[in-house]
Kinemage of the C-alpha trace (Angstrom):
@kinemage 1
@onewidth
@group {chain A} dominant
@subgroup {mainchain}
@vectorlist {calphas} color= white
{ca unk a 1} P 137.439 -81.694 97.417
{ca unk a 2} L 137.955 -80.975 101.131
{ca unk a 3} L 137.465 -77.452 100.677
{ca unk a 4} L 136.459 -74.549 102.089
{ca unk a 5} L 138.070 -76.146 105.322
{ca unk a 6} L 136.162 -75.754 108.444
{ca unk a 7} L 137.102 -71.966 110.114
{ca unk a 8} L 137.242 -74.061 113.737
{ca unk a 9} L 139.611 -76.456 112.088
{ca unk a 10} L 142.158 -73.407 111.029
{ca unk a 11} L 141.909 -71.703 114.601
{ca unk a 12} L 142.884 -75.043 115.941
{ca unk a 13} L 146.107 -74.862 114.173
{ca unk a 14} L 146.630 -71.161 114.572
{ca unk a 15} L 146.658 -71.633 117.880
{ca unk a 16} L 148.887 -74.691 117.707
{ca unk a 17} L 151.686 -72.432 115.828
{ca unk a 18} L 151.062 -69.754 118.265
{ca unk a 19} L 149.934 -67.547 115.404
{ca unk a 20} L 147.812 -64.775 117.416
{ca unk a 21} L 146.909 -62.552 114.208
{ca unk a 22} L 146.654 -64.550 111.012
{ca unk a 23} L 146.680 -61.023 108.981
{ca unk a 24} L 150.233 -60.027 110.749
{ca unk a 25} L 152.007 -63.696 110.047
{ca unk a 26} L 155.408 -63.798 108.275
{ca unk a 27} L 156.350 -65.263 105.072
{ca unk a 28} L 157.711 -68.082 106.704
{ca unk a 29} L 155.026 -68.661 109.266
{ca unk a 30} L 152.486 -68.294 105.748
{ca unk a 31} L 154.317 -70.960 104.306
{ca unk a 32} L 154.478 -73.282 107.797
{ca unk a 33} L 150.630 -72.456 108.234
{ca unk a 34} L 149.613 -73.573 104.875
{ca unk a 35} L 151.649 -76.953 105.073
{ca unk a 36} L 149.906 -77.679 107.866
{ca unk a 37} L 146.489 -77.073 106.056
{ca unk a 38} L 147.333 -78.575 102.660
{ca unk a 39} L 147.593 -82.168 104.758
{ca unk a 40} L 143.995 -81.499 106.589
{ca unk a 41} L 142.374 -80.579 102.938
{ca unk a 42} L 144.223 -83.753 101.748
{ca unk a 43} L 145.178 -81.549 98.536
{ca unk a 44} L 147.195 -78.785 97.546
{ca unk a 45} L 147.050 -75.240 97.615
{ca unk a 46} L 147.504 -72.295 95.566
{ca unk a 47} L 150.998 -70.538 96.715
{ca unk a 48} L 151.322 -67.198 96.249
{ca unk a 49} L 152.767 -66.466 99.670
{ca unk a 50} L 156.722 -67.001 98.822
{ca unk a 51} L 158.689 -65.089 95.989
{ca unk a 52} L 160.746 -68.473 95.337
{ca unk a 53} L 162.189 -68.516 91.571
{ca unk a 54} L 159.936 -70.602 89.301
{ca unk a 55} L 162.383 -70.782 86.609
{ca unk a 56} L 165.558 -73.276 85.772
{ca unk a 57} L 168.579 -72.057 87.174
{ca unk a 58} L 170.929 -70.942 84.267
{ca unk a 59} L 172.878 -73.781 83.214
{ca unk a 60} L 176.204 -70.856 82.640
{ca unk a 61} L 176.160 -70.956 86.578
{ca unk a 62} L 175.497 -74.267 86.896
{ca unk a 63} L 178.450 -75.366 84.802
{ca unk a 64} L 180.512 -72.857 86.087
{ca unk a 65} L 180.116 -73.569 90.000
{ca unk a 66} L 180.916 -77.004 88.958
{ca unk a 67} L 184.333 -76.150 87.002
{ca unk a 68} L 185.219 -74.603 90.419
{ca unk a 69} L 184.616 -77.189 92.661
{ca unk a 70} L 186.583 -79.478 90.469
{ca unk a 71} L 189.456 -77.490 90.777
{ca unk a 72} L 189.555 -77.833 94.305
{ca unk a 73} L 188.063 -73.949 95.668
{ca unk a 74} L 185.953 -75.600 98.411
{ca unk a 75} L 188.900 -76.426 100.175
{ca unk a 76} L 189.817 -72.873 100.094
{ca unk a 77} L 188.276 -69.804 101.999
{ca unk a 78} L 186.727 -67.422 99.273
{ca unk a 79} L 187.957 -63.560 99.030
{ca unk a 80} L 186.032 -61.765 101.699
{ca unk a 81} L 186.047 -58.332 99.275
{ca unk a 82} L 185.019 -61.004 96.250
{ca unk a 83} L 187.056 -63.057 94.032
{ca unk a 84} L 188.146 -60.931 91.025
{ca unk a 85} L 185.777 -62.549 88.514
{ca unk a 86} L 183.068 -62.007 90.218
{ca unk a 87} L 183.895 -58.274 91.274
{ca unk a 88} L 184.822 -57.284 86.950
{ca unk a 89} L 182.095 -59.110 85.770
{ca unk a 90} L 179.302 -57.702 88.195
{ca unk a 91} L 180.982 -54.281 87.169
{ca unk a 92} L 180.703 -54.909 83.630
{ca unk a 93} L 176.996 -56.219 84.092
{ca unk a 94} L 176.320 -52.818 85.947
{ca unk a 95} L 177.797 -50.839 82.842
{ca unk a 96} L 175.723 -52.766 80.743
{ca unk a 97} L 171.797 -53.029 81.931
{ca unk a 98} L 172.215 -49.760 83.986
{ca unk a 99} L 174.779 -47.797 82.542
{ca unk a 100} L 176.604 -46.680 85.587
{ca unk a 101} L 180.318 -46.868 86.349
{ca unk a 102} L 181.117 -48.918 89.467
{ca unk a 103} L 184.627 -50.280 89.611
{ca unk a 104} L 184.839 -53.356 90.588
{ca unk a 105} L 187.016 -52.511 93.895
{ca unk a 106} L 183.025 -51.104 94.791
{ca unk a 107} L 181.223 -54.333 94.353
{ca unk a 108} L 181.231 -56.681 96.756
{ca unk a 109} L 179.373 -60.361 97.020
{ca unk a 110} L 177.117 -61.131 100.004
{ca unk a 111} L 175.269 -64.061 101.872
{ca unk a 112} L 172.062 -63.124 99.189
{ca unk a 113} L 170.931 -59.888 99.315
{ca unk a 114} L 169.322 -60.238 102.480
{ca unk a 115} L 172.847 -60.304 104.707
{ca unk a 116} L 173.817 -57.777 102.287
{ca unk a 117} L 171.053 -55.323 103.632
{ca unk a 118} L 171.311 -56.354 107.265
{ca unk a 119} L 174.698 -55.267 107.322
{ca unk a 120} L 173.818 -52.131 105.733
{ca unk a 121} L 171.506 -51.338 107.540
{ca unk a 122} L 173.286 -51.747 110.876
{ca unk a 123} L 176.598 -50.099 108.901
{ca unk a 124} L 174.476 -46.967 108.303
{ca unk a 125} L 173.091 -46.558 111.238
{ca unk a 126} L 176.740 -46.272 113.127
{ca unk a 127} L 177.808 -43.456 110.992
{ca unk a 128} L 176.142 -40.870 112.636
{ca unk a 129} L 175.197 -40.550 116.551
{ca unk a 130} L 171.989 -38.581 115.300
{ca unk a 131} L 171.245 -40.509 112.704
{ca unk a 132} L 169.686 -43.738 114.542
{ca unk a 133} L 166.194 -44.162 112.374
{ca unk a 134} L 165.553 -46.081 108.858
{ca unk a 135} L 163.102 -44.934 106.671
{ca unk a 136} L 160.842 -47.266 104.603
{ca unk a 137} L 159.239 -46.606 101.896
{ca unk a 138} L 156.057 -49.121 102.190
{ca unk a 139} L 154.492 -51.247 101.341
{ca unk a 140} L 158.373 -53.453 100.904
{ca unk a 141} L 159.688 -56.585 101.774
{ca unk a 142} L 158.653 -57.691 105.202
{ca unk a 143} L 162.040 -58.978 106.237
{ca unk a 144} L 163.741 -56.401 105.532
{ca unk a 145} L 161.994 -54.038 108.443
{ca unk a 146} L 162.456 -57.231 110.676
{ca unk a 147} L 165.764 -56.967 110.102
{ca unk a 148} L 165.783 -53.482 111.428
{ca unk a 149} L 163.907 -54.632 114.632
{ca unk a 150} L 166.110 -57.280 114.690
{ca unk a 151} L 169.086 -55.078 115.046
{ca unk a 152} L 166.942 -52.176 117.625
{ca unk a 153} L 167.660 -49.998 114.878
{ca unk a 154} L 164.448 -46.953 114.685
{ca unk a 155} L 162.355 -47.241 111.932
{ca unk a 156} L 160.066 -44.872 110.128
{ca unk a 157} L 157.973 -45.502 107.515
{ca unk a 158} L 154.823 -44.310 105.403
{ca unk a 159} L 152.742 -45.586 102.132
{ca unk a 160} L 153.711 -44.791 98.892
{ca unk a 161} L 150.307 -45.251 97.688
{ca unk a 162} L 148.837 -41.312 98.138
{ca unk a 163} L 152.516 -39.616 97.418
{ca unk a 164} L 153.380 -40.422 93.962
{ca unk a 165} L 155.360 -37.719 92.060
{ca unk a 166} L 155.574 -34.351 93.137
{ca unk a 167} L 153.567 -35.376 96.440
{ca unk a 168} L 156.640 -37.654 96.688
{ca unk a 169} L 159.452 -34.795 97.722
{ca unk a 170} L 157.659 -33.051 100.330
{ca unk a 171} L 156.807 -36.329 102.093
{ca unk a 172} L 160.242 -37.322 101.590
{ca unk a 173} L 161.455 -34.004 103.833
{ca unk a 174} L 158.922 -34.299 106.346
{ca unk a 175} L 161.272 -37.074 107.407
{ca unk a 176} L 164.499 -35.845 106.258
{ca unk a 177} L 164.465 -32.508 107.562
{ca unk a 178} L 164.444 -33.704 111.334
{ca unk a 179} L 167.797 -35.212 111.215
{ca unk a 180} L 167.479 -38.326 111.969
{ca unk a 181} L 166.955 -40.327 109.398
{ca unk a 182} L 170.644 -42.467 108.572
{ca unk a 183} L 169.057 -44.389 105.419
{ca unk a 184} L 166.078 -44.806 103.106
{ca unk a 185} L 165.188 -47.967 101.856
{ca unk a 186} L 163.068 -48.838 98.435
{ca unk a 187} L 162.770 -51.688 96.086
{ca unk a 188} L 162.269 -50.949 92.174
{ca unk a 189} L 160.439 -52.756 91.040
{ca unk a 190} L 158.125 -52.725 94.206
{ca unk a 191} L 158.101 -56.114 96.066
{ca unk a 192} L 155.051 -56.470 97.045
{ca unk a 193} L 153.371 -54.129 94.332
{ca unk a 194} L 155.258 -53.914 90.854
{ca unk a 195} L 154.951 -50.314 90.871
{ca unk a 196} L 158.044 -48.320 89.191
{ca unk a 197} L 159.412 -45.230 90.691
{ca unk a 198} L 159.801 -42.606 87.623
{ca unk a 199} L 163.224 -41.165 86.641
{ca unk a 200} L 161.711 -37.747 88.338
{ca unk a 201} L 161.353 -40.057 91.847
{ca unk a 202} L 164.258 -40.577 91.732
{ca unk a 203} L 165.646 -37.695 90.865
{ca unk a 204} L 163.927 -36.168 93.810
{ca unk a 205} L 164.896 -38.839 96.478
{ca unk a 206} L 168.842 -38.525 95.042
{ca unk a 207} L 168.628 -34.505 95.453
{ca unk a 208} L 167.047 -34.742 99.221
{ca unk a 209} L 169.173 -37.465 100.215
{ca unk a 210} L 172.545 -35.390 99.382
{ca unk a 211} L 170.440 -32.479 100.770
{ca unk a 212} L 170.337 -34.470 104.212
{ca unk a 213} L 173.268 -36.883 103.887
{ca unk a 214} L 170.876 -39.841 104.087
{ca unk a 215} L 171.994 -43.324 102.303
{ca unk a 216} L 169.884 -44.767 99.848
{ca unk a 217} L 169.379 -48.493 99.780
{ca unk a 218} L 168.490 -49.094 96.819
{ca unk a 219} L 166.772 -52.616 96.180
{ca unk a 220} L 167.063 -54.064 92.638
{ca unk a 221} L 166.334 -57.348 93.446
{ca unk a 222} L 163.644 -57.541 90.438
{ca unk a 223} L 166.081 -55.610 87.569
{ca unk a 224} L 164.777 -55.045 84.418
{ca unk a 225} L 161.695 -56.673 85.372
{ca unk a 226} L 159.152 -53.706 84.562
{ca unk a 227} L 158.351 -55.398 80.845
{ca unk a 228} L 156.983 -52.475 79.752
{ca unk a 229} L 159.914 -50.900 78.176
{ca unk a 230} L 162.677 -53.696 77.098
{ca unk a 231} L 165.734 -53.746 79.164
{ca unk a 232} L 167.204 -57.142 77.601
{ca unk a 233} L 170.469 -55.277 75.162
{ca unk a 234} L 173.341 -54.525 77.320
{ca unk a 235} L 175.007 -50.998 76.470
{ca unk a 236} L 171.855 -50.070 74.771
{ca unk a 237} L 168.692 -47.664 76.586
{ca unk a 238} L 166.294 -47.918 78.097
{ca unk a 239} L 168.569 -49.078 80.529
{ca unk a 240} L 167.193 -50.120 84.448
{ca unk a 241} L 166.000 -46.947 86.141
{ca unk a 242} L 168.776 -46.677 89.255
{ca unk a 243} L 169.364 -43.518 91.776
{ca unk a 244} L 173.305 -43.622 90.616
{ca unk a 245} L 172.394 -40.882 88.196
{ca unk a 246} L 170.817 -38.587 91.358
{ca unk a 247} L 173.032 -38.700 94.349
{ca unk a 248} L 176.485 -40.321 95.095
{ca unk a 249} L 174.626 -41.256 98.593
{ca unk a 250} L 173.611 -44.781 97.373
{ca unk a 251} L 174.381 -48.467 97.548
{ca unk a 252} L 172.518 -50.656 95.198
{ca unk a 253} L 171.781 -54.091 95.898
{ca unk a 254} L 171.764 -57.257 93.494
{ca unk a 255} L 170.075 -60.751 93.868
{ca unk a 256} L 171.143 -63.870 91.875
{ca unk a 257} L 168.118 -65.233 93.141
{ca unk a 258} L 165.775 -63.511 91.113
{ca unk a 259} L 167.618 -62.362 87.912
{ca unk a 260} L 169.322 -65.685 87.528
{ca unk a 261} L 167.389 -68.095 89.368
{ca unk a 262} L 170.093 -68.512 91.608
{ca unk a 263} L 168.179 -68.304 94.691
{ca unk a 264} L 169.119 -71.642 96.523
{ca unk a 265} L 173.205 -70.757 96.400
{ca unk a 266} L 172.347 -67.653 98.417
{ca unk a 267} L 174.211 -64.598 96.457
{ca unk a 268} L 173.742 -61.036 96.485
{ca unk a 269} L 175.780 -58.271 94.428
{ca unk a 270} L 176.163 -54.889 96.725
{ca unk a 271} L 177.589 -52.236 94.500
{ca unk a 272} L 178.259 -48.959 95.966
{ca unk a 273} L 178.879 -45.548 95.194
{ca unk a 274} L 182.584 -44.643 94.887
{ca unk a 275} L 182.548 -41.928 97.108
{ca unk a 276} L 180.224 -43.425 99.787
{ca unk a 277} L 183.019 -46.506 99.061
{ca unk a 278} L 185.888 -44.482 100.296
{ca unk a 279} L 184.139 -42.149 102.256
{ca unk a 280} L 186.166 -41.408 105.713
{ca unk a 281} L 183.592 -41.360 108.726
{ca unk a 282} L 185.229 -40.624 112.804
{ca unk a 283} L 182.515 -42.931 114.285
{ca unk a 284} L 183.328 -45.789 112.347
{ca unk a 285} L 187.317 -44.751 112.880
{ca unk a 286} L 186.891 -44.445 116.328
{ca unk a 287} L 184.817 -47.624 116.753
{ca unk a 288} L 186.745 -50.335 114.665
{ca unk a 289} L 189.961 -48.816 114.053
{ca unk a 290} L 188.872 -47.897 110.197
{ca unk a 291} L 187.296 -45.005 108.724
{ca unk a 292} L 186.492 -45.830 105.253
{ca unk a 293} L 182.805 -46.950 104.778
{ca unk a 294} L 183.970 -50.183 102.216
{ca unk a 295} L 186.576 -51.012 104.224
{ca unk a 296} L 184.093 -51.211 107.525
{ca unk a 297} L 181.471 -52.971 105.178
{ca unk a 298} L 183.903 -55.809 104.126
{ca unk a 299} L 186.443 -55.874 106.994
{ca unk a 300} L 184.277 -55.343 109.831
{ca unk a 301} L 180.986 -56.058 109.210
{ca unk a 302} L 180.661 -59.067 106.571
{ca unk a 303} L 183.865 -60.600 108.207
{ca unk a 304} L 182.438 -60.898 111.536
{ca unk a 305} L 178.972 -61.877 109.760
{ca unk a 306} L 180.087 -64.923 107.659
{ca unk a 307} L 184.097 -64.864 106.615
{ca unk a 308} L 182.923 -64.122 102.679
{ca unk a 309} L 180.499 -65.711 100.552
{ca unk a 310} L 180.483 -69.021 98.590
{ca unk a 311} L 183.612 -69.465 96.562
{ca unk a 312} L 182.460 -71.627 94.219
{ca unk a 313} L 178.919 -69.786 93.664
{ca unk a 314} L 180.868 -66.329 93.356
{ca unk a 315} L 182.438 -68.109 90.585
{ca unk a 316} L 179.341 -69.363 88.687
{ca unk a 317} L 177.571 -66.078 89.041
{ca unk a 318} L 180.324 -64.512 87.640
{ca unk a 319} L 180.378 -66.637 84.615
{ca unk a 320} L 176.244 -65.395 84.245
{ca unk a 321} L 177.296 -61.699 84.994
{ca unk a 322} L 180.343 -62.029 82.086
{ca unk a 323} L 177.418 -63.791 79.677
{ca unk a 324} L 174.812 -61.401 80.372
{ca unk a 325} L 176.905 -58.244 79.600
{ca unk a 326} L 178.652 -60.139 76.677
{ca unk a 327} L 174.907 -60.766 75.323
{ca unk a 328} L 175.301 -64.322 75.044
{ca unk a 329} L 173.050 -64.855 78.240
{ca unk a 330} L 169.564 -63.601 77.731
{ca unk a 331} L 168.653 -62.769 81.101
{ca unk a 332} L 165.812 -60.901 80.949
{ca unk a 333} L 163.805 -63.136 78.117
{ca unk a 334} L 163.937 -65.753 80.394
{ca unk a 335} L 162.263 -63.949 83.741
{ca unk a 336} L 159.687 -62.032 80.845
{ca unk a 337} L 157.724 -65.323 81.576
{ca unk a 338} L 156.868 -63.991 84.709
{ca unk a 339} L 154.909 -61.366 83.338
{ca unk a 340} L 153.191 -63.845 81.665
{ca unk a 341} L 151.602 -65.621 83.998
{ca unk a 342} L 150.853 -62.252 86.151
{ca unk a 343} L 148.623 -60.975 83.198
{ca unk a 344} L 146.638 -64.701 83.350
{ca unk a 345} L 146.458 -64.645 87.256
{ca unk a 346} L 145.385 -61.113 87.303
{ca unk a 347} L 142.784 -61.915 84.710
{ca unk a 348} L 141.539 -65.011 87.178
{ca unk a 349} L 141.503 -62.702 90.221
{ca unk a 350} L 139.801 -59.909 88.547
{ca unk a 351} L 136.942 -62.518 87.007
{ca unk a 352} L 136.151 -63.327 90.237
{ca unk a 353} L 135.257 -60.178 91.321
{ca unk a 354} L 139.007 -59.099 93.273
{ca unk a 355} L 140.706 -55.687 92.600
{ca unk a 356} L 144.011 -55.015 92.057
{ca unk a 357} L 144.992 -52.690 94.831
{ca unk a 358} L 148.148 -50.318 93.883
{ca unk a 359} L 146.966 -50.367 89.466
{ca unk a 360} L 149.000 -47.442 88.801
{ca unk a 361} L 152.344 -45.953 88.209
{ca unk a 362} L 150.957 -42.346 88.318
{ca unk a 363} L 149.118 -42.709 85.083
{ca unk a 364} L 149.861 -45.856 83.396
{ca unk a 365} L 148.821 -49.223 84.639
{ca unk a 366} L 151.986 -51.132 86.748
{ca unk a 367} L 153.396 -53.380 85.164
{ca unk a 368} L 153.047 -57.262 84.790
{ca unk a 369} L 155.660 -59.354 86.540
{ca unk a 370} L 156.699 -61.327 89.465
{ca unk a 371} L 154.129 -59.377 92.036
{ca unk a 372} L 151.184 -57.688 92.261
{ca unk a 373} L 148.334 -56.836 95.034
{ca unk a 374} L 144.874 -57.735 94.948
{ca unk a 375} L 141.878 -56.784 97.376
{ca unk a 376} L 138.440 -57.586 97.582
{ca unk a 377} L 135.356 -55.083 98.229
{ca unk a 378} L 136.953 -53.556 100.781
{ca unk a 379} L 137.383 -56.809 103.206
{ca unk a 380} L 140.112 -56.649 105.858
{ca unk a 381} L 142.678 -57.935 105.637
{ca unk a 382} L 142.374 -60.777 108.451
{ca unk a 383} L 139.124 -61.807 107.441
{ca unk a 384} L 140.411 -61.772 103.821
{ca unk a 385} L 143.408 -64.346 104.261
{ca unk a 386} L 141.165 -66.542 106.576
{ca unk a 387} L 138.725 -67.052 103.678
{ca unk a 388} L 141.537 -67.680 101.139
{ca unk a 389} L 143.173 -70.157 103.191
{ca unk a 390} L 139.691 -71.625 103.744
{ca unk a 391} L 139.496 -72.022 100.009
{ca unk a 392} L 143.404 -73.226 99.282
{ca unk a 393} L 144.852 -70.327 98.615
{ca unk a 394} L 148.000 -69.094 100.692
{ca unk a 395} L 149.093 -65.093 100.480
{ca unk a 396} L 150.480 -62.706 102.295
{ca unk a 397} L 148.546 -59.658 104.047
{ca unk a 398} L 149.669 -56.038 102.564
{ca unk a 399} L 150.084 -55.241 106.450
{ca unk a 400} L 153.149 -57.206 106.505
{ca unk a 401} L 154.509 -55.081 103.949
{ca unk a 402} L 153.902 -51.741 105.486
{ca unk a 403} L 151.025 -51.246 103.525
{ca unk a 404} L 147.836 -49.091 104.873
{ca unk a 405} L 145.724 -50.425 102.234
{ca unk a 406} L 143.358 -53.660 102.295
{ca unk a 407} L 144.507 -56.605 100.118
{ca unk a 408} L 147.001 -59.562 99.793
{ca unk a 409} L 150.253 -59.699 98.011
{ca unk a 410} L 150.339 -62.515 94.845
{ca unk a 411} L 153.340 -64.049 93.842
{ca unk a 412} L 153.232 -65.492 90.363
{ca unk a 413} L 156.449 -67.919 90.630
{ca unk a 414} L 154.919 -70.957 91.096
{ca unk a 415} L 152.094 -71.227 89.055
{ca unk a 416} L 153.883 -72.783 86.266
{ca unk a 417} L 150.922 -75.090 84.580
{ca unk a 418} L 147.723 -74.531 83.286
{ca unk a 419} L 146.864 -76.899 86.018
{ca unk a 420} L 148.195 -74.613 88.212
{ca unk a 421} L 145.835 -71.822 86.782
{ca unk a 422} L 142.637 -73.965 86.970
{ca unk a 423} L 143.321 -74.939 90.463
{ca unk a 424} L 143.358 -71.102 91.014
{ca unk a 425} L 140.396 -70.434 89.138
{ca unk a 426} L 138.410 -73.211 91.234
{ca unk a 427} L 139.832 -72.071 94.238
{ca unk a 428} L 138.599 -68.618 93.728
{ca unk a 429} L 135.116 -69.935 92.694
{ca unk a 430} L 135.006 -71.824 95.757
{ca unk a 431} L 136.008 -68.298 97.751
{ca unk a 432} L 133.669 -66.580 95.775
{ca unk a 433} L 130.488 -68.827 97.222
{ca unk a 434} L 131.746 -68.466 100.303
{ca unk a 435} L 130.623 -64.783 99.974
């Protein structure tokens, strides 16, 4: 084993990436770093640093996306609103794992979620002249508060982590009350820390956001991932927890990528509000000739962004959308494997003497699944990741994510092996002599 590897040996290549802070790195700069040391160690690492499916990709797409190619839609430039497959089936999927009527005029397929929230974010914050700020709700996906510097939109942000419950509400108006704010932005489950907002969250952000007239992006990447109630029936409770039932200030948004293991065909489901759909704003009339919000979102903004998503993978995501809501696709059982492994891995990490950082929804313990955040004796977070990587294992800092506490985030995808785990469990030995 060429492990721990020499701490003058990973400065060298910091520096040769041009990596100045190794705790404030990016996902993708994680992943390019720890390349880079896998070939000095001459053997590989633990990755917990990307949230890349570790699952099959269902075989309803699969043989779906074929069927269309074979019939010739590559030659043909998709439906920039969505083919009408796609847009009844993601409507009928909606009905069925969160209960919520969205017709399917309201959903609309994106570039993965990811183009779906950069245009949403820049969308919302043209709406109103005062309104010029985002407000995050940390810690969250890294990228996604890129994309708002990115753009020179304003951001705001604070840690979820002390204002849980009724704390949440008057944090929540702290912000809201100056006027500013032109969205909030969450993901439930939490990416990076599997926590759950509550039904009574919710309920308060949906009553202050129609309060204020702020937009909710609402991040569902990870549906009916919190295994601790049982999600899998369509048309039956408990059904996904979604702010549709607070506010009609929302837009939800969907990833293939995680729910169907979809990730490398790069499709997102945005599903909004029918009122925020058709809802007439001057700015946006003035600007672009248009007033409704869905008609700026689809005409405007995701036409001048990429001319429509993949027709073909529209297609086979519709065929997983129609299965899943028919109950002949079992969605759900298959990502439950997830929280599998997360209950081994935390088990490893917590053997070898590592905490995990945000343990509670309120007053139950978060659930298992694709995430979860883990910190050690109270060691910062750069000296933290240094010793990992030292030891072969690659993470991301909960800095990154907005977070004020100390730790690293875990992803869970690709240890798929028991060789997987034991590598883990050596690696952390090794970290744990280290100390």
């Amino acid at each position: 084993m060429n492990l721990p590897i020499q701490e003058s040996v990973l400065n060298e290549i910091l520096s040769r990436m041009d990596i100045a802070d190794i705790s404030n790195a990016t996902i993708r700069q994680s992943v390019a770093l720890t390349n880079a040391l896998e070939k000095e160690a001459g053997e590989p690492f633990v990755h917990l640093e990307i949230g890349v499916p570790g699952l099959p990709p269902s075989q309803i797409g699969i043989e779906a996306q074929k069927a269309a190619l074979d019939r010739g839609v590559a030659s043909i430039y998709p439906n920039l609103a969505g083919e009408p497959p796609f847009k009844q089936n993601a409507s009928r999927f909606i009905k069925a794992f969160l209960n919520q009527d969205i017709p399917a005029e309201c959903v609309v397929p994106t570039v993965g979620s990811m183009q779906g929230c950069f245009n949403l974010e820049l969308l919302c914050s043209q709406l109103h002249p005062e309104k010029d700020t985002i407000l995050f709700v940390n810690p969250g996906f890294p990228a996604q508060m890129t994309q708002a510097t990115v753009l020179g939109i304003k951001k705001a942000s604070f840690d979820i982590y002390d204002y849980r419950d009724e704390k949440l509400g008057p944090k929540l108006e702290e912000y809201f009350s100056q006027g500013n704010i032109a969205a909030i932005i969450y993901s439930n489950p939490n990416n990076p820390t599997w926590v759950c907002l509550t039904d009574n969250e919710l309920e308060t952000i949906g009553r202050l956001a129609t309060k204020y007239d702020v937009i909710v992006l609402e991040d569902m990447a990870y549906m009916c991932m919190d295994f601790r109630e049982d999600m899998s029936h369509p048309y039956e409770p408990p059904y996904q927890p979604t702010i549709a039932r607070f506010t009609d200030n929302y837009v939800m948004m969907m990833s293939a990528s995680k729910i169907f293991s979809y990730a490398g065909e790069r499709l997102g489901i945005i599903a909004f509000s029918p009122k925020l759909f058709h809802r007439e704003y001057a700015t946006l009339r003035e600007r672009y000739g248009l007033g409704r919000m869905g008609d700026n979102y689809i005409l405007t903004f995701l036409y001048a962004a990429s001319s429509g998503a993949s027709h073909s993978t529209q297609l086979g995501v519709a065929a997983m959308l129609g299965a899943a809501a028919d109950g002949t696709y079992h969605f759900v059982e298959d990502v439950r494997e997830y929280g599998r492994r997360a209950t081994i891995v935390k088990e490893i990490f917590e053997r070898h003497g590592f905490n995990i950082v945000y343990d509670k929804d309120i007053d139950r313990p978060v659930s298992d699944g694709f995430f979860f955040t883990v910190g050690y004796h109270g060691m910062g977070n750069a000296e933290l990741i240094t010793k990992l990587l030292r030891c072969g294992v690659a993470a991301i800092t909960l800095n990154t994510t907005g977070s004020e506490q100390p730790g690293i985030r875990a992803c869970v995808s690709a240890l798929k092996t028991d060789d997987d785990m034991k590598r883990l469990d050596d690696h952390l030995a090794l970290f744990a002599q280290l100390n």
